[in-house]
MIMILUM-42419 format. One record per atom (N, C-alpha, C): x, y, z. Coordinates in pm, whole numbers, plus 50000, padded with zeros to 5 digits. Layout:
<kenus>
XYZ;...
</kenus>
This chain:
<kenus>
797790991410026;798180977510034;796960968610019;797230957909936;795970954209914;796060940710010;794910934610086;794740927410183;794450913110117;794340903410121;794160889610081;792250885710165;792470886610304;791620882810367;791170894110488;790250899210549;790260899010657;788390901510716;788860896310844;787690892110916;787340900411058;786200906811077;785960911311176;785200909711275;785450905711451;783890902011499;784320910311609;782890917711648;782790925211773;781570918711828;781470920011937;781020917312072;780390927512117;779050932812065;778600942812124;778270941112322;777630955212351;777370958712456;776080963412505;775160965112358;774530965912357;773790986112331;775550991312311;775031006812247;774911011212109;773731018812107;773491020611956;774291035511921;774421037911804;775371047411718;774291060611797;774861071811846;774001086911841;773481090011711;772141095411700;771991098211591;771921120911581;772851122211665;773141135811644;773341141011497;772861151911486;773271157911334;774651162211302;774991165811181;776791169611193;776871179311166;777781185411132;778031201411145;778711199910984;778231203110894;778651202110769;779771215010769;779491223510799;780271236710752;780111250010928;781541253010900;781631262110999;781361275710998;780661286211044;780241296911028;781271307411040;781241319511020;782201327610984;782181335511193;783091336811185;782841345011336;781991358911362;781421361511475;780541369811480;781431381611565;781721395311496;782111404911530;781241415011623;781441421611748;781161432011822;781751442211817;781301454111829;781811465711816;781041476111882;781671485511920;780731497211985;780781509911808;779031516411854;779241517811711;779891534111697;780661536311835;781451547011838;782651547011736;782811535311756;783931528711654;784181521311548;782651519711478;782321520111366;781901534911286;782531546911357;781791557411259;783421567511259;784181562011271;785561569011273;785901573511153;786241582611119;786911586310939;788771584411005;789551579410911;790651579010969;791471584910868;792781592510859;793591596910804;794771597410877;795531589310778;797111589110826;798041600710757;799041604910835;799581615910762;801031611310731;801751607410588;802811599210535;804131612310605;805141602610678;806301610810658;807341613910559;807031608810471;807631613010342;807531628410213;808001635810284;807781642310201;806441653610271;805561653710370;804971657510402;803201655310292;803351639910275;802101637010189;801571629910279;800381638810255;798401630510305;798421617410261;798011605910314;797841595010325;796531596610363;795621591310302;794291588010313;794221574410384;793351570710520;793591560210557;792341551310509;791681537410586;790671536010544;789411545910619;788461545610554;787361554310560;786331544410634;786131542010785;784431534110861;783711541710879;782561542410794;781591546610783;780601542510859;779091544210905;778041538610980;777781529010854;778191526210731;777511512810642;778411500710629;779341510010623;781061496410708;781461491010842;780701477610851;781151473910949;782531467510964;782561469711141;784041467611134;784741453811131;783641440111124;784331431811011;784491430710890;784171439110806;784301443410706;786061448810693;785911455410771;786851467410804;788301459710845;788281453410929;789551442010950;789531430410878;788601423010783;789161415310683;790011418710573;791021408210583;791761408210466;791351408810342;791421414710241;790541412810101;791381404309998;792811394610089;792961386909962;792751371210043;792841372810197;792871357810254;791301357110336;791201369110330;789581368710445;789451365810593;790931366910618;791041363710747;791191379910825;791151378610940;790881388710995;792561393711015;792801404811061;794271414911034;794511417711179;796391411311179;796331414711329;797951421311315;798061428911386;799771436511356;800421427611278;801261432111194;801351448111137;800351448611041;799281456310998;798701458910931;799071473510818;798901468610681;799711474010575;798331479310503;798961495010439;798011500310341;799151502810224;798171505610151;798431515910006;798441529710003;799201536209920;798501552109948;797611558509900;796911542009889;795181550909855;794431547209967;794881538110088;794501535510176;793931520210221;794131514810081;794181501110079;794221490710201;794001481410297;794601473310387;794981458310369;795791456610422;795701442910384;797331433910479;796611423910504;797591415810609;799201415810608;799651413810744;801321410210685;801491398010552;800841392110598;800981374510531;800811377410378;799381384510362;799361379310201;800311394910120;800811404010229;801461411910154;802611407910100;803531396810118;804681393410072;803751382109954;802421380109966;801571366609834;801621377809707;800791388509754;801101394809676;802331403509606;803031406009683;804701409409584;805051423909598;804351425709726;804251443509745;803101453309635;801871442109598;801301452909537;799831454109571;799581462009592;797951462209658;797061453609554;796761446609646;795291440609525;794271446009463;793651459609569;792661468409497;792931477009395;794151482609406;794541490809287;795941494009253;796181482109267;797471479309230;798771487809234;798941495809353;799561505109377;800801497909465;801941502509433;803201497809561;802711498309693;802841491409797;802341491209912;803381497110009;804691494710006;806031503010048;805681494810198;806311504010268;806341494110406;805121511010512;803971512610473;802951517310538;802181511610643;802031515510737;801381511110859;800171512110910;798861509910916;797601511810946;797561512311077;798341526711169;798291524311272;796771526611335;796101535311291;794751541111305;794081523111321;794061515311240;793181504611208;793381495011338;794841493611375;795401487311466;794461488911589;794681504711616;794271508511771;792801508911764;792031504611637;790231502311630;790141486711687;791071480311623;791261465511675;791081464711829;791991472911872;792451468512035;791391470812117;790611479212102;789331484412130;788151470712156;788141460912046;787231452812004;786921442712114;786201434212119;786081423812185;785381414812188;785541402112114;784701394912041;785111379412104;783751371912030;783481360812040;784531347511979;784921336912089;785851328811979;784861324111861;785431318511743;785201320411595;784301304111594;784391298211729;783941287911693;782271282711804;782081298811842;780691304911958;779801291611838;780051289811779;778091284111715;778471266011712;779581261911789;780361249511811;779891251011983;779691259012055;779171258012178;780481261712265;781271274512211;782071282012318;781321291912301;781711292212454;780891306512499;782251317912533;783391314612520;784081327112549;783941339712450;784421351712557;784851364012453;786001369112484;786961373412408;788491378212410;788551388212344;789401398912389;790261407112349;790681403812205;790471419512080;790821410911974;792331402211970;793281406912008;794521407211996;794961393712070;794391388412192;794251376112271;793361363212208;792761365012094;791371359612040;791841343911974;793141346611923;794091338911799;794381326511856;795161328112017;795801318512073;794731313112173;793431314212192;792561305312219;792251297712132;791961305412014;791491295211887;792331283411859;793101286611885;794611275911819;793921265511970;793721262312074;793681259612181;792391253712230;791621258512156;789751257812183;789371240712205;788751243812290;788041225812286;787201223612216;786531238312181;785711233012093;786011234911908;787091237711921;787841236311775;787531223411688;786891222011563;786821213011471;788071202311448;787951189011439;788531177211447;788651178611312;790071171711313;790901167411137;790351151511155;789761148310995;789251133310987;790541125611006;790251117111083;791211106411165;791711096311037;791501094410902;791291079010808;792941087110738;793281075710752;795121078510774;795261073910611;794591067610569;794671063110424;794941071110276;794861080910320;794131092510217;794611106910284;794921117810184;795411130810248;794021139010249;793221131310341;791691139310381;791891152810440;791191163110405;791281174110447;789641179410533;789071168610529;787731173810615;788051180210756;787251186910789;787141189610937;785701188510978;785731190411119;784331189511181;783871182411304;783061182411379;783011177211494;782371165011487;782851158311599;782671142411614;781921135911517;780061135711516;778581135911506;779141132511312;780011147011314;779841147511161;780981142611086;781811136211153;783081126811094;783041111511114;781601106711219;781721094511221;780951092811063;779861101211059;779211099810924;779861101010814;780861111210792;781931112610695;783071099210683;782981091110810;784121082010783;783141068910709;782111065510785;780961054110740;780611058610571;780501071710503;779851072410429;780801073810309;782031080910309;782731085310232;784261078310224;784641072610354;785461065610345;785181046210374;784171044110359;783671033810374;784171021510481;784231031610631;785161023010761;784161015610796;784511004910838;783790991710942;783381002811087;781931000911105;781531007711243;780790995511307;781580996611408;780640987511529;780270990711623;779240985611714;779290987211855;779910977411951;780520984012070;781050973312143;782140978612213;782460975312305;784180977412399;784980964312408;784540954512282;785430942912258;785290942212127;786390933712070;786710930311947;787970920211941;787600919611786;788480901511768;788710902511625;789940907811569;790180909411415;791450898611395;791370894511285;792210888711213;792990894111098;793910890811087;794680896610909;795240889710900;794730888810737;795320874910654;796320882510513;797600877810542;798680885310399;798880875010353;799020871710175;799570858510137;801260861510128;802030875710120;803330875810094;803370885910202;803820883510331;804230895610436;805830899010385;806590898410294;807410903410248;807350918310157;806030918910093;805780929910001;805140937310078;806060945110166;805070955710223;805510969710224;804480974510224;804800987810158;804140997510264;804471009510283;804281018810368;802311020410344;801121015610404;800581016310419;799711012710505;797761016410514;797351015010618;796271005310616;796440995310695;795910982910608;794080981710674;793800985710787;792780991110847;792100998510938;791241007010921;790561013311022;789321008111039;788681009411201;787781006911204;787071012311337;786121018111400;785401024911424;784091021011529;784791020811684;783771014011772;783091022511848;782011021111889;781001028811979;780811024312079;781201031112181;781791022512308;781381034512418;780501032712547;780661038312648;780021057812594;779291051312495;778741067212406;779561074312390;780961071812328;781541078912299;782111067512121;783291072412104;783531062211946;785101068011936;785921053311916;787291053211915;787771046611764;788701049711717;789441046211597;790301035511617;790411020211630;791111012711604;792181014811472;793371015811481;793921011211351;795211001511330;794850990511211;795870982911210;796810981511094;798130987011082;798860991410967;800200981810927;800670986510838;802470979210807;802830991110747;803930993710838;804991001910772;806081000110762;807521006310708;808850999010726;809381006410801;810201003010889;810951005611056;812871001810988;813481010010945;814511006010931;814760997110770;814730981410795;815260974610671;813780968710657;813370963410804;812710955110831;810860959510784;809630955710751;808450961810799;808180959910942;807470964911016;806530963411133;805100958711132;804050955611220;802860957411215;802550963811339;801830973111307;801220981111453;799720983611471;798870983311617;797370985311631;797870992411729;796971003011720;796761014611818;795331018911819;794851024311948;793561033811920;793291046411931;792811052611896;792611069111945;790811070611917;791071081912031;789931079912069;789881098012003;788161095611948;787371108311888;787301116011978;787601124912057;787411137812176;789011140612176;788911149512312;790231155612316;790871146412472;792371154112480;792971146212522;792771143812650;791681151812728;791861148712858;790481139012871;789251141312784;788551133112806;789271115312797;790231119012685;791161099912657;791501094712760;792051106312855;792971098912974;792101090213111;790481090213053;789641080613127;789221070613055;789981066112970;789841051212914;791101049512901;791251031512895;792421025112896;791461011512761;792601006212685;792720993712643;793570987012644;793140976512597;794220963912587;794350956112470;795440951512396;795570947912288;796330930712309;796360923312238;796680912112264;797010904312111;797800894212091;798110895311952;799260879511986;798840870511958;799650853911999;799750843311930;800110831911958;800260815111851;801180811711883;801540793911873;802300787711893;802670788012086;801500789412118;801860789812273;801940803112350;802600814712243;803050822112295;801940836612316;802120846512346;801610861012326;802140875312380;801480885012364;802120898912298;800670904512378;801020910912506;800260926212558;800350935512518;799630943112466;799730959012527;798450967612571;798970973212697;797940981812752;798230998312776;797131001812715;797571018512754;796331027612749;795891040612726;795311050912716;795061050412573;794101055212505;794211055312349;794591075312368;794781077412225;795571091312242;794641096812126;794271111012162;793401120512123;793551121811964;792571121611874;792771120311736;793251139611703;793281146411844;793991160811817;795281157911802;795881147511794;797341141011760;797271132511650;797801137411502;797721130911392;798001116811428;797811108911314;797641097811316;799021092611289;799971098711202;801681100211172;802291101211286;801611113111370;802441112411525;802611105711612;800831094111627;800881087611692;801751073411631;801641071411496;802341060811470;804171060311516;804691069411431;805631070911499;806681071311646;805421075411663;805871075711864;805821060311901;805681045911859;804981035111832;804011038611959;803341040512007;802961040312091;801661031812095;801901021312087;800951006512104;801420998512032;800550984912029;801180977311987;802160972211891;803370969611881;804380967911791;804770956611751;804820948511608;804760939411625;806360930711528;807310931511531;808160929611420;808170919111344;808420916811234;807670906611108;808340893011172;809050891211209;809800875711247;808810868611329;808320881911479;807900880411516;805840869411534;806080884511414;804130878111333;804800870111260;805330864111208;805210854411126;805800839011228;806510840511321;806180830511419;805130828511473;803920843211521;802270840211588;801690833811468;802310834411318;801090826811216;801320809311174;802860807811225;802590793711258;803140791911082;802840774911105;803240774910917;804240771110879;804480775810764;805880776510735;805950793210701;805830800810793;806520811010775;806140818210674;805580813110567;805320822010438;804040831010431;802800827610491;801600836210509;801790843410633;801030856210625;801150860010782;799640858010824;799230855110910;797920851310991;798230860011129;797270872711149;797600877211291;795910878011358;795790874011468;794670878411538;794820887211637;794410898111651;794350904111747;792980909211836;792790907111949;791520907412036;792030919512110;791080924512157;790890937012252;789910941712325;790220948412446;789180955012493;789250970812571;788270979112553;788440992512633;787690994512747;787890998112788;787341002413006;787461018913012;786571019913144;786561031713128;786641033813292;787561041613332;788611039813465;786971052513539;786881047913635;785911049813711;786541058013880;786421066213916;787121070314046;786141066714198;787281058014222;786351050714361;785931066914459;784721072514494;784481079814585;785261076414766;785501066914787;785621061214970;787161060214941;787481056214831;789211053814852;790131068114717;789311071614663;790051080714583;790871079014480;790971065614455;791801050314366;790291049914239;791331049214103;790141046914010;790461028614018;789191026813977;788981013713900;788381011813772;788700998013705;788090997213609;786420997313542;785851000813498;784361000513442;784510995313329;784440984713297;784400971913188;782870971713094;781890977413174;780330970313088;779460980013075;779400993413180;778741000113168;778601014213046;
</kenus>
């Protein structure tokens, strides 16, 4: 959507941007093994017919990530694990990509079982995949999956709702990715004061009309202010989410504010973890909502331009020690 006007002023606080480095690229996970169980020869014996099945062969030069990667997705192999009857392995998942045919030598794969490979797995016990992100756990291979899915320290999806961005990466290296590549407004400050100026608030079309990007309390939250259509009608909505996860969010609160002609429009809440797409959070409206009759009465006029200001501010809820009651922290 293309914008006519708009104007931005923040109110710093006086914090400057971290100049932490970013994490361009994520490292592959680091496998353990006892090397009892890197020197196994394995052979499966087929019930068909009373034929030798050759299983895979771990050698002392094959390690056993080697040995549990997939050779068509590279991901590591977790039940059911499928061979060839040349001994081939390879995942449930990409065995139906591939069409039932081994990738190494193109042999029918039939419905064969790597039980030998399985019970080398269970044995294992390794590091989550994201140890060089600063987890220190180790899991059971078989338990390893549903931490990952879960990890705090799991890589962030870029927050810029504009675009079907596929970056990942932690904080440090997405504020730089949003300043550099998506070219967002970064400020400092735990106040702000935006305006939007439309010359036809009738032509609106499912888009995101701004993001923008405050550094607040050493940490950095995503303002965003959009129009989408709600039914017949468009909407306008500002919400924030904040860069960390969700429990660090639930110690800040803002406030949104949005008025004219006498009148005005609160909202106060928690900003919500950018580990919650930006679709989810819109949808849920969960902040400010604004319906077009509405903004176009705060712009005054005759109705035909929309003019919205909206001011804000974030706090950071502080827990009284003597009464056990948080309060607000406004400056620090």
């Amino acid at each position: 959507m293309e914008m006519d006007s708009i104007e931005c002023v923040s109110f710093s606080d006086g914090l400057d941007d971290d100049g932490d480095e970013a994490v361009s690229r994520l490292p592959r996970p680091l496998f353990k093994s006892s090397s009892a169980a890197a020197e196994v020869n394995v052979v499966v014996v087929s019930g068909g017919g009373g034929e030798v099945v050759a299983g895979p062969l771990i050698t002392p030069s094959t390690s056993v990530h080697e040995l549990l990667e997939c050779p068509v997705c590279t991901n590591s192999m977790y039940p059911p694990i499928h061979q060839c009857q040349n001994g081939h392995t390879i995942c449930s998942t990409c065995k139906t990509r591939v069409h039932n045919r081994c990738p190494t030598c193109r042999q029918e794969l039939g419905d064969i079982r790597c039980l030998a490979l399985e019970k080398v797995a269970e044995s294992l016990e390794l590091p989550c995949k994201y140890y060089s992100l600063g987890c220190p756990e180790i899991f059971p291979y078989y338990s390893k999956l549903k931490h990952e899915s879960q990890c705090n320290f799991r890589p962030y999806n870029c927050p810029y709702a504009g675009s079907e961005c596929s970056v990942v990466g932690d904080i440090p290296f997405l504020v730089t990715h949003l300043r550099d590549d998506h070219k967002v407004d970064m400020h400092s400050g735990c106040t702000f004061n935006h305006r939007y100026v439309k010359s036809n608030p009738r032509e609106v079309e499912n888009a995101t009309w701004m993001l923008t990007v405050f550094h607040c309390f050493g940490q950095y939250f995503c303002l965003h202010f959009e129009a989408f259509q709600l039914g017949m009608a468009p909407v306008y909505m500002a919400f924030l989410r904040f860069m960390g996860d969700e429990n660090d969010a639930r110690s800040y609160t803002y406030s949104l504010e949005v008025g004219g002609n006498g009148r005005k429009m609160v909202w106060e809440g928690n900003p919500r973890s950018i580990r919650d797409s930006h679709r989810k959070v819109r949808d849920s409206h969960d902040g400010l909502v604004i319906q077009r009759n509405m903004a176009l009465f705060f712009s005054g006029g005759e109705r035909k331009e929309l003019k919205l200001r909206v001011t804000g501010r974030i706090w950071r809820e502080q827990q009284n020690p003597d009464s056990g009651a948080c309060i607000p922290n406004l400056f620090s």
